[in-house]
PDB file of N, H, CA, C and O in Angstrom:
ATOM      1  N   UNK A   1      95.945 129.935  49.685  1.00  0.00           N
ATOM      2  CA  UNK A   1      96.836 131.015  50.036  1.00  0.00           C
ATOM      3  C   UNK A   1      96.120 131.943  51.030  1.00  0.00           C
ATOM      4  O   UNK A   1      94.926 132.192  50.860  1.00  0.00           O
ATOM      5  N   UNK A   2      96.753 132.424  51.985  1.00  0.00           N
ATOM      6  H   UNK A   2      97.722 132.222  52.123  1.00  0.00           H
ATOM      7  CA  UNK A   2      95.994 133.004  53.258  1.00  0.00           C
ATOM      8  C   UNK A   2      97.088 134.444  53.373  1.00  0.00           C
ATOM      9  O   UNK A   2      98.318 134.398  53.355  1.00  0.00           O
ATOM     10  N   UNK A   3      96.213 135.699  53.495  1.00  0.00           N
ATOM     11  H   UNK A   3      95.214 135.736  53.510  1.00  0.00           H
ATOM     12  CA  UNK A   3      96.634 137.108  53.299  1.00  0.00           C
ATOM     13  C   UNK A   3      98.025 137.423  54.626  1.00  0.00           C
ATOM     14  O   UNK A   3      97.671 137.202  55.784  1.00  0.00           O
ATOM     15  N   UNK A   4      98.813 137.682  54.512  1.00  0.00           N
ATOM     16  H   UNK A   4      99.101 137.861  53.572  1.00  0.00           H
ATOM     17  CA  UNK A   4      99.837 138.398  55.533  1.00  0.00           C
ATOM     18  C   UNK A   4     100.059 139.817  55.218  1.00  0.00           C
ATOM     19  O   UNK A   4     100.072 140.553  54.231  1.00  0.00           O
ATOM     20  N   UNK A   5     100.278 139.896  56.868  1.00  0.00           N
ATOM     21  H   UNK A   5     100.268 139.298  57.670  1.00  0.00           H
ATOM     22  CA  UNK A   5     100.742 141.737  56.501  1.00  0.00           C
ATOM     23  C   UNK A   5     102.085 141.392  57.819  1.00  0.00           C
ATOM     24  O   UNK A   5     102.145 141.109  59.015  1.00  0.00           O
ATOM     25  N   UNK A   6     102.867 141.605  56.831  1.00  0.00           N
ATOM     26  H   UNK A   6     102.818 141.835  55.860  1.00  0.00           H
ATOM     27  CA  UNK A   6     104.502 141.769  57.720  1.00  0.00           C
ATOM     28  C   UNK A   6     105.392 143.299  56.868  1.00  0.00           C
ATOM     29  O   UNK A   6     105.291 143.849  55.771  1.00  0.00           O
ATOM     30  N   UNK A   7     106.217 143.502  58.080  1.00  0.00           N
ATOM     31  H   UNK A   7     106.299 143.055  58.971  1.00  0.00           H
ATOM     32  CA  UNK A   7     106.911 144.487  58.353  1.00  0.00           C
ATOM     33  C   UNK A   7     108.356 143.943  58.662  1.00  0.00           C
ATOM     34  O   UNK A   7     108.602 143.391  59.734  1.00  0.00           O
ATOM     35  N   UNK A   8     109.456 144.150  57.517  1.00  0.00           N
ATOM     36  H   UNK A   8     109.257 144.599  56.646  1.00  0.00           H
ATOM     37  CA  UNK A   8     110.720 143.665  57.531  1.00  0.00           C
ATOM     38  C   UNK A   8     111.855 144.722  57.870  1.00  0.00           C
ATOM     39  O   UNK A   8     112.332 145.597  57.147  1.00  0.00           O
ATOM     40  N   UNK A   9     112.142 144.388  59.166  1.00  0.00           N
ATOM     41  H   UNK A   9     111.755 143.678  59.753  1.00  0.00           H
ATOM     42  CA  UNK A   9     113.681 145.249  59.208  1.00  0.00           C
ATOM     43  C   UNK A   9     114.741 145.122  59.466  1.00  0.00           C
ATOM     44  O   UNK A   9     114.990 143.999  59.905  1.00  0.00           O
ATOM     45  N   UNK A  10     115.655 145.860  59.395  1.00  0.00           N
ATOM     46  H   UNK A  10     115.453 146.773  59.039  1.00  0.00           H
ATOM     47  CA  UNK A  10     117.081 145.208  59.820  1.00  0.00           C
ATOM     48  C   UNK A  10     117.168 144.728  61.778  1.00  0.00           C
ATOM     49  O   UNK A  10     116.331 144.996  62.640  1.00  0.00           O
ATOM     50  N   UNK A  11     118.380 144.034  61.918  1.00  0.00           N
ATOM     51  H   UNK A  11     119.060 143.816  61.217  1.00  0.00           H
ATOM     52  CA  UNK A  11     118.147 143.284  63.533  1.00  0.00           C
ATOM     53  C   UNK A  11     118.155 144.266  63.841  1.00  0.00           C
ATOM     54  O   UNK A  11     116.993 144.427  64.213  1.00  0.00           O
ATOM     55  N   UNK A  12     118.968 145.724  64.076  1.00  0.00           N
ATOM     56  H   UNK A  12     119.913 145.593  63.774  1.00  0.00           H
ATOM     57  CA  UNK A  12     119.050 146.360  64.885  1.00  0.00           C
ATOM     58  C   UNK A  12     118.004 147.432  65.164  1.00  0.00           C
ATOM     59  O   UNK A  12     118.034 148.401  65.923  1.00  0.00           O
ATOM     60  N   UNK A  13     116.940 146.913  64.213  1.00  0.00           N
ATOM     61  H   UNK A  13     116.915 146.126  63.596  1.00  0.00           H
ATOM     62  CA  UNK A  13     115.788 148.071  64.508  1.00  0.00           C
ATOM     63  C   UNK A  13     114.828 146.969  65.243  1.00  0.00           C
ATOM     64  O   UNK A  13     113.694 147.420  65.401  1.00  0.00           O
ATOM     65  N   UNK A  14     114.973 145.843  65.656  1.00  0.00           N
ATOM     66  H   UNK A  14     115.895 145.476  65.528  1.00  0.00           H
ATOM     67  CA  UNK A  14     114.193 144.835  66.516  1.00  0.00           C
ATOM     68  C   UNK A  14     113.327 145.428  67.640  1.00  0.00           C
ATOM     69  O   UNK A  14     112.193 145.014  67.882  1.00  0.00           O
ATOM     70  N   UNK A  15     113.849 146.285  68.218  1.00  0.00           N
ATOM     71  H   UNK A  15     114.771 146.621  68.022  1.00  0.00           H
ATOM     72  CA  UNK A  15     113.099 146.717  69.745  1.00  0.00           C
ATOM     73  C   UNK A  15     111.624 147.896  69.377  1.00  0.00           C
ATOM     74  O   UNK A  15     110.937 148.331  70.301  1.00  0.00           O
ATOM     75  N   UNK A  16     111.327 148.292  67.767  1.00  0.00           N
ATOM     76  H   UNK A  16     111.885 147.938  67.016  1.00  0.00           H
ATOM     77  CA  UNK A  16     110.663 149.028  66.899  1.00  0.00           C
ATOM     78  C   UNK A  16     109.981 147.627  66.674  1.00  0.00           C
ATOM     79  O   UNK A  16     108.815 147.695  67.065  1.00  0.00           O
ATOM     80  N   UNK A  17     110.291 146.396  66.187  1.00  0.00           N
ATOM     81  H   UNK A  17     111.237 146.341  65.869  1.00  0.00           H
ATOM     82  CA  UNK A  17     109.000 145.143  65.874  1.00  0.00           C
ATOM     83  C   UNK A  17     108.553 145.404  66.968  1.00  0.00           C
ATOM     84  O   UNK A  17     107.754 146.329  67.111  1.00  0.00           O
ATOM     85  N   UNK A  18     109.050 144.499  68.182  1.00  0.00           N
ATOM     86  H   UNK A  18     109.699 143.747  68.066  1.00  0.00           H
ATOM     87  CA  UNK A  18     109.139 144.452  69.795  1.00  0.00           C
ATOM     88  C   UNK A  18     107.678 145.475  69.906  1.00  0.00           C
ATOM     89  O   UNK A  18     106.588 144.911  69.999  1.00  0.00           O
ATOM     90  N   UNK A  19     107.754 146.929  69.888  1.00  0.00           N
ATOM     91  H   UNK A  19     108.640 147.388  69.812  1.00  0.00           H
ATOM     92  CA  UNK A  19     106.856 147.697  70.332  1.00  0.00           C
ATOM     93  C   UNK A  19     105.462 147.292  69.203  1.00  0.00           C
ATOM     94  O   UNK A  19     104.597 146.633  69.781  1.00  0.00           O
ATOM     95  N   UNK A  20     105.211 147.543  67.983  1.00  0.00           N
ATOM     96  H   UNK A  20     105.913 148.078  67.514  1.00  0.00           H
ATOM     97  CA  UNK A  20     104.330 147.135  67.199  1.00  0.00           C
ATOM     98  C   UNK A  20     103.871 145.771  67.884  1.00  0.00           C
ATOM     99  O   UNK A  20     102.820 145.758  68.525  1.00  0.00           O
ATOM    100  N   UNK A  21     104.440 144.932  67.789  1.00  0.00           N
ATOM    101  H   UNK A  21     105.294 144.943  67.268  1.00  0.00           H
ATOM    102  CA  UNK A  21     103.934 143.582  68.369  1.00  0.00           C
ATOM    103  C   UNK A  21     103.208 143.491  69.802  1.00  0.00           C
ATOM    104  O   UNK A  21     102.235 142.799  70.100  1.00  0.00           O
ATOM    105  N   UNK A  22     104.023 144.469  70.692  1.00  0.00           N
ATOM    106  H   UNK A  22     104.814 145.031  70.449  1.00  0.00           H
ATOM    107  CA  UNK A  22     103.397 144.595  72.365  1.00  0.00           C
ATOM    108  C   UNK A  22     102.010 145.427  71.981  1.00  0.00           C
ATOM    109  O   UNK A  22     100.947 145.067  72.487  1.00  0.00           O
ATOM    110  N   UNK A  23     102.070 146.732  70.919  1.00  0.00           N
ATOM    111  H   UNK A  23     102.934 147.025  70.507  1.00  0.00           H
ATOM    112  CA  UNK A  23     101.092 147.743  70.528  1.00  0.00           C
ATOM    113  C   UNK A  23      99.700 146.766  70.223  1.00  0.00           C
ATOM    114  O   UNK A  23      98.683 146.965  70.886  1.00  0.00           O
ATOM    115  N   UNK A  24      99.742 145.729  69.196  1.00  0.00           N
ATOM    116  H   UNK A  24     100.568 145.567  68.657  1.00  0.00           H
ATOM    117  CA  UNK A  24      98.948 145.070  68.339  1.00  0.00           C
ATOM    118  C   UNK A  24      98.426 143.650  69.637  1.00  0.00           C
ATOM    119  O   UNK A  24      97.609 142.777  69.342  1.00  0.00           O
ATOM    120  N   UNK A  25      98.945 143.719  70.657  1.00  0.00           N
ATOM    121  H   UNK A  25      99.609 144.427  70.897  1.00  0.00           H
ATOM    122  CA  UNK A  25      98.707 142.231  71.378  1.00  0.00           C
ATOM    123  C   UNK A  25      98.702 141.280  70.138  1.00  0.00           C
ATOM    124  O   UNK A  25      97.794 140.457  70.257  1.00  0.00           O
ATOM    125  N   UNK A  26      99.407 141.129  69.009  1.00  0.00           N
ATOM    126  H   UNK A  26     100.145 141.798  68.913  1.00  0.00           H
ATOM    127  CA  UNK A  26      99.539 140.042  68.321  1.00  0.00           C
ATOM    128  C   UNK A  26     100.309 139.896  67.310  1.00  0.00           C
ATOM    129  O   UNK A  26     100.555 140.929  66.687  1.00  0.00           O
ATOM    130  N   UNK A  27     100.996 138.465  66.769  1.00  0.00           N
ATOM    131  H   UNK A  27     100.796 137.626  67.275  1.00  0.00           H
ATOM    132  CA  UNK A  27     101.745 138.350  65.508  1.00  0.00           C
ATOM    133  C   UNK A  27     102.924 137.947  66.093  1.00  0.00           C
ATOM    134  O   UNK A  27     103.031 137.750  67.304  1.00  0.00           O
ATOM    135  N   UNK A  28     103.666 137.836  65.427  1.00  0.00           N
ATOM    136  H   UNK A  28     103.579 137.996  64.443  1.00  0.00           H
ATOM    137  CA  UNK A  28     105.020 137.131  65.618  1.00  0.00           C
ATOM    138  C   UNK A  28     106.038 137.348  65.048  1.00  0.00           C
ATOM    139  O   UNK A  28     106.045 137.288  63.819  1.00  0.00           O
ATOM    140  N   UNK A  29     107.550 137.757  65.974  1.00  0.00           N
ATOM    141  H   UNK A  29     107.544 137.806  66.973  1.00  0.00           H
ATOM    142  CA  UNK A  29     108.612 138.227  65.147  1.00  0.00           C
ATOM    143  C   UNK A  29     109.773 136.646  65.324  1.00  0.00           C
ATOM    144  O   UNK A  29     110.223 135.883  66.179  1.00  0.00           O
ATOM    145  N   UNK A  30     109.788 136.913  63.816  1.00  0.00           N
ATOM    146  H   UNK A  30     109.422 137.533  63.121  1.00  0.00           H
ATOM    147  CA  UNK A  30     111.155 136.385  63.275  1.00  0.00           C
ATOM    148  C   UNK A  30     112.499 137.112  63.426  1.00  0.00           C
ATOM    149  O   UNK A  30     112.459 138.072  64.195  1.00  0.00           O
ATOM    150  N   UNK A  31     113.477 136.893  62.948  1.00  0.00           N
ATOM    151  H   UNK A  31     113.510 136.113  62.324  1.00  0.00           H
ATOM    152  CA  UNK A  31     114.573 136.855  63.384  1.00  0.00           C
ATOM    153  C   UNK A  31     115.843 136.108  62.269  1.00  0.00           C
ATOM    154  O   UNK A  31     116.284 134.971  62.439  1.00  0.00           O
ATOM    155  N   UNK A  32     116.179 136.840  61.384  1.00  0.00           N
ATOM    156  H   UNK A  32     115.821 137.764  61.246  1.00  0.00           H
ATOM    157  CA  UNK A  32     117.311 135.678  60.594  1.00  0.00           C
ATOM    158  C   UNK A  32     118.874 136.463  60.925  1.00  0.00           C
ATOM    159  O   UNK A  32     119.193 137.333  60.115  1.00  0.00           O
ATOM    160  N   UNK A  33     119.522 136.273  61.699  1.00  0.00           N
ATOM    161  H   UNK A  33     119.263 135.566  62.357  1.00  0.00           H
ATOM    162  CA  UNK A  33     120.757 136.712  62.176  1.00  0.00           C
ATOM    163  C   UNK A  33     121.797 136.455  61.297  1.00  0.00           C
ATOM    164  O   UNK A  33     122.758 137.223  61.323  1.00  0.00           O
ATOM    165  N   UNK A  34     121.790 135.224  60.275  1.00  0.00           N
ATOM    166  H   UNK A  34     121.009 134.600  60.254  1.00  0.00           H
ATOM    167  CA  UNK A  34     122.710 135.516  58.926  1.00  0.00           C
ATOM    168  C   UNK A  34     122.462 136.289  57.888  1.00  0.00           C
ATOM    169  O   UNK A  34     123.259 136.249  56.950  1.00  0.00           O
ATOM    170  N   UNK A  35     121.367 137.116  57.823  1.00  0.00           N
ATOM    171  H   UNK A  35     120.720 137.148  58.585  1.00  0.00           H
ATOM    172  CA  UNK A  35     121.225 138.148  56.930  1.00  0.00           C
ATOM    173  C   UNK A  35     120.193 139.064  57.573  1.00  0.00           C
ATOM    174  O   UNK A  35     119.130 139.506  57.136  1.00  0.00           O
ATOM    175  N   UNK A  36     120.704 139.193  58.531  1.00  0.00           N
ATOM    176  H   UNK A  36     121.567 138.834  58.886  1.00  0.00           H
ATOM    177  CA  UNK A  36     120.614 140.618  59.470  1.00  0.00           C
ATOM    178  C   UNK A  36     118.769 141.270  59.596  1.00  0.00           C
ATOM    179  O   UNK A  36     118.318 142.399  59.793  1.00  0.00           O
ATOM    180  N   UNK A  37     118.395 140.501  59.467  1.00  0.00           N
ATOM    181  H   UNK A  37     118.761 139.584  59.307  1.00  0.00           H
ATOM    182  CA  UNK A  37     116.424 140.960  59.302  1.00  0.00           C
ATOM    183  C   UNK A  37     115.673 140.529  60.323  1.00  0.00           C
ATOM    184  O   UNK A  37     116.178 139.621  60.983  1.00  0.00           O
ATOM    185  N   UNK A  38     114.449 140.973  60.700  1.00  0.00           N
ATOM    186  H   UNK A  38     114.039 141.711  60.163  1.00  0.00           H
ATOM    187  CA  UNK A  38     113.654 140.805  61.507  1.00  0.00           C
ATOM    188  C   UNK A  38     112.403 140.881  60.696  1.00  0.00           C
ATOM    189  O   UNK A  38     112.385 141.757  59.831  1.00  0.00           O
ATOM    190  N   UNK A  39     111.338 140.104  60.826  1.00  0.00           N
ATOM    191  H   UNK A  39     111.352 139.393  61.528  1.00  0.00           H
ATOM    192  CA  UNK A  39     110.116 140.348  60.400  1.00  0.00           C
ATOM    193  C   UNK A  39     108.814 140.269  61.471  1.00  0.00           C
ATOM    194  O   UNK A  39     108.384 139.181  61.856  1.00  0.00           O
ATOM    195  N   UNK A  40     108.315 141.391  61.850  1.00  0.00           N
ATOM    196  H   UNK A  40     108.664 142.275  61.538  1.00  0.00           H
ATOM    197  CA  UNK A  40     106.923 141.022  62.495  1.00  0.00           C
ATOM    198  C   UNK A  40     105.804 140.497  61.237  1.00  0.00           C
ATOM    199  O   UNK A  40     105.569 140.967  60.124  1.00  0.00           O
ATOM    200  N   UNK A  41     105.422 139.674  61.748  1.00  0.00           N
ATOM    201  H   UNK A  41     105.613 139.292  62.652  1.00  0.00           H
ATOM    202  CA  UNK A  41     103.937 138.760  60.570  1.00  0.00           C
ATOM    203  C   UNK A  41     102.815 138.702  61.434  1.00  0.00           C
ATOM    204  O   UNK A  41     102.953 138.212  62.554  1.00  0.00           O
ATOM    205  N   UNK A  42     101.630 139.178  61.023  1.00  0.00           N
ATOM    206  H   UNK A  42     101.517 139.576  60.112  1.00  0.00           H
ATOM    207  CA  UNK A  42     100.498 138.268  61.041  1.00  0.00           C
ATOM    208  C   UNK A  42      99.784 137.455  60.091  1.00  0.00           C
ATOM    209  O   UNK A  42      99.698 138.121  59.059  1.00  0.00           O
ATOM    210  N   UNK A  43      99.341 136.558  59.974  1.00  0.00           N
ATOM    211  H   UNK A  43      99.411 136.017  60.812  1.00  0.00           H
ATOM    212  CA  UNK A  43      98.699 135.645  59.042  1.00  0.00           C
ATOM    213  C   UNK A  43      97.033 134.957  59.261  1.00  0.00           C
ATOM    214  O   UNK A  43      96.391 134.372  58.390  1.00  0.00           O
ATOM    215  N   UNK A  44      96.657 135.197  60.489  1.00  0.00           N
ATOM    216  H   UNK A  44      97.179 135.673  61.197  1.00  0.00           H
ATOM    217  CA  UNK A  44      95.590 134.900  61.060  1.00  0.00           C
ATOM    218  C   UNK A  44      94.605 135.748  60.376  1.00  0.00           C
ATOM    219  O   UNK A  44      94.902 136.941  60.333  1.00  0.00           O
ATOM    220  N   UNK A  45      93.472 135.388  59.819  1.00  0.00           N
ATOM    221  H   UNK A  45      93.230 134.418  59.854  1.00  0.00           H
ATOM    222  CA  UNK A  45      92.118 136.619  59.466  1.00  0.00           C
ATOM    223  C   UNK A  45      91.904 137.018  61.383  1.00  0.00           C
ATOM    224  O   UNK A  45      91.681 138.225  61.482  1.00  0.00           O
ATOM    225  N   UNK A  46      91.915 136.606  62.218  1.00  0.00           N
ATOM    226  H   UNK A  46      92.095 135.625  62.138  1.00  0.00           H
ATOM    227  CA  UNK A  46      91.555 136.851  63.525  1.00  0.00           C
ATOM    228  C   UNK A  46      92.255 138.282  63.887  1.00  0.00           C
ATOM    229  O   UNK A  46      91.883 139.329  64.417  1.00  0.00           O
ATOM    230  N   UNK A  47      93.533 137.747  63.290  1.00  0.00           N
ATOM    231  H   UNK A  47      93.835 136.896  62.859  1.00  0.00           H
ATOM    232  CA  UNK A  47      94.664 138.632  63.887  1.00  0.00           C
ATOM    233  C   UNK A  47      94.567 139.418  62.816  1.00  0.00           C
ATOM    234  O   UNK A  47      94.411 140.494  63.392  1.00  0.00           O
ATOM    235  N   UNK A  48      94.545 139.674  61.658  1.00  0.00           N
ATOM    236  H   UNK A  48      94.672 138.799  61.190  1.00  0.00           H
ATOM    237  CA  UNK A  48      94.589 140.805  60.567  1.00  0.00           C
ATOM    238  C   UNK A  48      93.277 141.609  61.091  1.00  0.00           C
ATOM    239  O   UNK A  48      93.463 142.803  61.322  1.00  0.00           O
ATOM    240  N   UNK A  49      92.117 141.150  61.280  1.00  0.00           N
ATOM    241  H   UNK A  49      91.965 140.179  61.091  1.00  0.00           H
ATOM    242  CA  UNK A  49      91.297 142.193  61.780  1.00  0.00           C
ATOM    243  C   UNK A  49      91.568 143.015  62.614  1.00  0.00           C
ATOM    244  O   UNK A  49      91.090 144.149  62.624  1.00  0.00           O
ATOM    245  N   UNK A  50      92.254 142.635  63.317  1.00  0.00           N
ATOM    246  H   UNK A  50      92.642 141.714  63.309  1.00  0.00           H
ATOM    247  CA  UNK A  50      93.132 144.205  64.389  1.00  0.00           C
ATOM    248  C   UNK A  50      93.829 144.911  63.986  1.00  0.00           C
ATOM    249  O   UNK A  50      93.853 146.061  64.425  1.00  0.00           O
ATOM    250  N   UNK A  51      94.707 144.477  62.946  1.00  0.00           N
ATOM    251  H   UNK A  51      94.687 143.543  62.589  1.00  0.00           H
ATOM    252  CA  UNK A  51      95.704 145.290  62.517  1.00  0.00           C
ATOM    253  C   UNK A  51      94.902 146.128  61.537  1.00  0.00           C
ATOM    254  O   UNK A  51      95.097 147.342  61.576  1.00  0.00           O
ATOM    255  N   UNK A  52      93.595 145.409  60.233  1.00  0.00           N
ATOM    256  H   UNK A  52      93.436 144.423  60.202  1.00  0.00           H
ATOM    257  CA  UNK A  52      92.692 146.383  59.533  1.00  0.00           C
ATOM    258  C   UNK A  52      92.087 147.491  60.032  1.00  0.00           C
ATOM    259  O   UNK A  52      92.020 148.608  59.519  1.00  0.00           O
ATOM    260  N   UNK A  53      91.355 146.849  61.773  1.00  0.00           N
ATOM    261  H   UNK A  53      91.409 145.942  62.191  1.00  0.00           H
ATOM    262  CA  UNK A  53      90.614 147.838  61.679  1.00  0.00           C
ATOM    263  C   UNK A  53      91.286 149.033  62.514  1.00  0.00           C
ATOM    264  O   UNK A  53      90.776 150.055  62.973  1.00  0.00           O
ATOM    265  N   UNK A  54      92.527 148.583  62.552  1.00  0.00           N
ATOM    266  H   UNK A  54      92.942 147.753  62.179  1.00  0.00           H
ATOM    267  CA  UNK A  54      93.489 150.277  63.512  1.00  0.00           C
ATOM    268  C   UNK A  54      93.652 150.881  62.394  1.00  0.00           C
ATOM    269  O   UNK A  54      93.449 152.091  62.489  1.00  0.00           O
ATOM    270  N   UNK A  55      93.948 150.509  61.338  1.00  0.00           N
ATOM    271  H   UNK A  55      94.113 149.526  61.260  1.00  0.00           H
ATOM    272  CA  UNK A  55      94.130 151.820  60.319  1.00  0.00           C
ATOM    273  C   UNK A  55      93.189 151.833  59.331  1.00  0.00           C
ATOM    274  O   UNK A  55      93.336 152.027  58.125  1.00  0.00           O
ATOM    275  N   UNK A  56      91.965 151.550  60.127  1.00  0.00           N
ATOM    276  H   UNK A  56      91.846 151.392  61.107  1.00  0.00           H
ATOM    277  CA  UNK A  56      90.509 152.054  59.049  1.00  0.00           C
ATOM    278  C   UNK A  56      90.225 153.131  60.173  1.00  0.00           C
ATOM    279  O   UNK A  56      89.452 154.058  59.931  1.00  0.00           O
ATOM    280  N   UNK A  57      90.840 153.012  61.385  1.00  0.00           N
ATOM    281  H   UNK A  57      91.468 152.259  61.581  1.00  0.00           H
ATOM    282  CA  UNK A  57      90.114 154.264  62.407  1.00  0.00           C
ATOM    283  C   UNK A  57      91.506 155.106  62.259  1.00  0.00           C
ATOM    284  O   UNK A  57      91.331 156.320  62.161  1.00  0.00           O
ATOM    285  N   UNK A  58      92.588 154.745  62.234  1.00  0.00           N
ATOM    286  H   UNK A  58      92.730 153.758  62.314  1.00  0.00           H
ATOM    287  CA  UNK A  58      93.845 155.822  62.080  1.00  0.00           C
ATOM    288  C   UNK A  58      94.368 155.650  60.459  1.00  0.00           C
ATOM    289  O   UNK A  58      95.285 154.896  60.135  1.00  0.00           O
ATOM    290  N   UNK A  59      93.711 156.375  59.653  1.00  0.00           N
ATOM    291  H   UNK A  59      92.966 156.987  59.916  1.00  0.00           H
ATOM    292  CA  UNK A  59      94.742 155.809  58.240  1.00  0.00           C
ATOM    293  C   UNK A  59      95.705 156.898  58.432  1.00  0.00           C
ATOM    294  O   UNK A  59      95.444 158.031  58.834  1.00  0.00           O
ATOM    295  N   UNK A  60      96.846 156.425  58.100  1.00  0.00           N
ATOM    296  H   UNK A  60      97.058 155.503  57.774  1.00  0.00           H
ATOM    297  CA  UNK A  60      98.350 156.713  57.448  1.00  0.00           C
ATOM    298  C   UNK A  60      98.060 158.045  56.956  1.00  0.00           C
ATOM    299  O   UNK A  60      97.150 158.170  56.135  1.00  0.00           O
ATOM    300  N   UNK A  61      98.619 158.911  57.292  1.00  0.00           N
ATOM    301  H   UNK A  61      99.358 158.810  57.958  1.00  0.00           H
ATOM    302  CA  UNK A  61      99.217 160.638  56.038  1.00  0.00           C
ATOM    303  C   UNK A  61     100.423 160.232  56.041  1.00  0.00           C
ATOM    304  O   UNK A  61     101.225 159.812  56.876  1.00  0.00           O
ATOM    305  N   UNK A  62     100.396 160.471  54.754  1.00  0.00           N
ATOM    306  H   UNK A  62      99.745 160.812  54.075  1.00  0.00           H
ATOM    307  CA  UNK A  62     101.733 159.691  54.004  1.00  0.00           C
ATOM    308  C   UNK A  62     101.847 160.862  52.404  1.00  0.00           C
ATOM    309  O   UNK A  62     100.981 160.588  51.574  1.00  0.00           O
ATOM    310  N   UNK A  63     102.344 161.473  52.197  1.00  0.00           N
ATOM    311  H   UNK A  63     103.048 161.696  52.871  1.00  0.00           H
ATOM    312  CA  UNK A  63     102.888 162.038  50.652  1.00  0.00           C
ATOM    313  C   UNK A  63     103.469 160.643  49.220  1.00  0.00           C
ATOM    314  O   UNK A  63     103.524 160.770  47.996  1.00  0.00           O
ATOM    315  N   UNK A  64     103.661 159.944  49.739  1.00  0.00           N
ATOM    316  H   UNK A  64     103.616 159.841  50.733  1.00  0.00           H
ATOM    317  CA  UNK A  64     103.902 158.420  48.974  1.00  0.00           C
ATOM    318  C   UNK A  64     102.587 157.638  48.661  1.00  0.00           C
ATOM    319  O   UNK A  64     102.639 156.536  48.114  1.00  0.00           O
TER     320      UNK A  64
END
């Protein structure tokens, strides 16, 4: 089993993956148009190290 970090949204918030994905130079968006979702994924350790180490230098403020 190999770690993913994806981000699921509805189609019409697509051009919000779109930017994350151009932001990250990496990962890949899905698309299921019969039940209206989009998912950006990465699955790569190559590619998760970029996405780790942006929010070990920017972590999240978040109240949740």
């Amino acid at each position: 089993m190999e770690p993913i970090f994806s981000i699921r949204l509805h189609t019409k918030d697509l051009a919000i993956l779109e930017l994350i994905q151009a932001f990250f130079h990496t990962g890949k968006i899905y698309v299921s148009k019969d039940i209206k979702e989009a998912v950006f994924r990465v699955s790569s350790m190559k590619e998760l190290e970029i996405i780790i180490s942006h929010f070990d230098k920017y972590p999240l403020v978040t109240q949740k």
